[in-house]
C-alpha positions in Angstrom: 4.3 -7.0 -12.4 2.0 -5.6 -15.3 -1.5 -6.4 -13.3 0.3 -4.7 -10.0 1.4 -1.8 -12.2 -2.0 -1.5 -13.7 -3.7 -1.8 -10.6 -1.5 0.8 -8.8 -2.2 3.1 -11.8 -6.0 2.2 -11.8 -6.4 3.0 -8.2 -4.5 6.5 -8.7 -6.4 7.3 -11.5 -9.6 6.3 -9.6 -8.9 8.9 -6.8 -7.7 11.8 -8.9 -11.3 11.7 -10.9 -13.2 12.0 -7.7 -13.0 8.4 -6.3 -14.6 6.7 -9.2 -16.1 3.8 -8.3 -15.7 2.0 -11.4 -11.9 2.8 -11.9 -11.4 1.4 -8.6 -12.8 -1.1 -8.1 -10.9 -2.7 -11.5 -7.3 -1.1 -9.8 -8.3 -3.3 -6.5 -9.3 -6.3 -8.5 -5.5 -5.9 -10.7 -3.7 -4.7 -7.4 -4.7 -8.0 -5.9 -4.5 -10.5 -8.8 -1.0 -8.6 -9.4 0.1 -9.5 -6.0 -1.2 -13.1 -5.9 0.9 -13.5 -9.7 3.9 -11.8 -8.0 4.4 -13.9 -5.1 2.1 -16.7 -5.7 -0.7 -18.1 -4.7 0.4 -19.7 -1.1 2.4 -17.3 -0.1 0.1 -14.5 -1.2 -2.3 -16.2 1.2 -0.1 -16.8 4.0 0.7 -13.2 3.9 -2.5 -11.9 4.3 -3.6 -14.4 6.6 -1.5 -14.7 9.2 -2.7 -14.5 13.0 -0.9 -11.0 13.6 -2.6 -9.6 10.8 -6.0 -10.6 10.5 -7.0 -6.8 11.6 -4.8 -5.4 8.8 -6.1 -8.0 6.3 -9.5 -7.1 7.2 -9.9 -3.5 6.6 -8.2 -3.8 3.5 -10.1 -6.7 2.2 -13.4 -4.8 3.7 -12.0 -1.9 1.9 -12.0 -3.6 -1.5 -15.7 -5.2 -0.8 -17.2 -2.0 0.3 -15.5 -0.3 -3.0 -16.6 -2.9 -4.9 -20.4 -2.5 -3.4 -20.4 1.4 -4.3 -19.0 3.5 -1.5 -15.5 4.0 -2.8 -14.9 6.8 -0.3 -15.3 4.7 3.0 -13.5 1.8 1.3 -10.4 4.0 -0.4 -10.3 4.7 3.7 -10.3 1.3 5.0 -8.2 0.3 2.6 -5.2 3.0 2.8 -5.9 2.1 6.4 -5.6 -2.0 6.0 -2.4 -1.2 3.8 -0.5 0.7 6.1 -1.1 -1.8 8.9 -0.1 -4.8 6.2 2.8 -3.3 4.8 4.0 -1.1 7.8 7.2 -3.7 7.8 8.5 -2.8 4.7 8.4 0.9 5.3 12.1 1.1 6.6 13.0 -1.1 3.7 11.4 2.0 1.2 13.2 4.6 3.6 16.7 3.4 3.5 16.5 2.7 -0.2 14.7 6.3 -1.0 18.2 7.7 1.2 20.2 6.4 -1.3 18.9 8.1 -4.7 20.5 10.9 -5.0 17.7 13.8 -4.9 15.1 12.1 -2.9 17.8 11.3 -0.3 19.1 15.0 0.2 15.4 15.6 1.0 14.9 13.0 2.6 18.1 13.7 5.0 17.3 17.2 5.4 17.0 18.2 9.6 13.2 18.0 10.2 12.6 15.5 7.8 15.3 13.4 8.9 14.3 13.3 12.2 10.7 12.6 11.8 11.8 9.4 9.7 14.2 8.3 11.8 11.8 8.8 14.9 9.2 6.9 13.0 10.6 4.3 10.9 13.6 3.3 13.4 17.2 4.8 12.6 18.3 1.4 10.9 20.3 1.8 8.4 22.3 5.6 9.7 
């Protein structure tokens, strides 16, 4: 969870000064080996390569390599990109447990909001 964390943090960092290449490229490197630690090896690798996701798996990974090559701009966007498409399952997950903390689900359940997420991420769990 530490590498993950760290890589997460890296990657942040990395964008707020200016998409530094160097700062992100070591958040990708920790994001990944955080991931592959997390859920192992196989399964990390099963994940990322399955047959409905080789697009997804793709930009991301391109992301990282083009980062890691020196154009962190174009890779930062093929890899938010590549994310979104891998992880787009679990987003309904995140939005039914964000309803239940007490602030963020208040805004989170106001009108507009509400609608937009429901609309977008499936009314599954109200």
């Amino acid at each position: 969870m530490g590498l993950t964390g760290f890589g997460v943090f890296f990657l942040f960092f990395g964008m707020i000064l200016f998409f530094d290449k160097a700062l992100l490229a070591i958040g990708n490197v920790l994001f990944v080996a955080g991931l592959a630690f997390v859920i192992g090896l196989e399964r990390t690798f099963r994940f990322f390569f399955q047959k409905h996701k080789m697009k997804a798996t793709g930009f991301f990974l391109g992301g990282v390599f083009v980062v890691l090559i020196g154009w962190p701009l174009i890779g930062m966007i093929f890899e938010i990109y590549g994310f979104f498409l891998l992880f787009r399952g679990f987003f309904p997950v995140v939005v039914g447990f964000i309803r239940r903390v007490p602030v963020l689900g208040s805004l989170l359940n106001l009108p507009g909001i509400r609608s937009v997420s429901n609309h977008r991420f499936g009314n599954i769990f109200f």
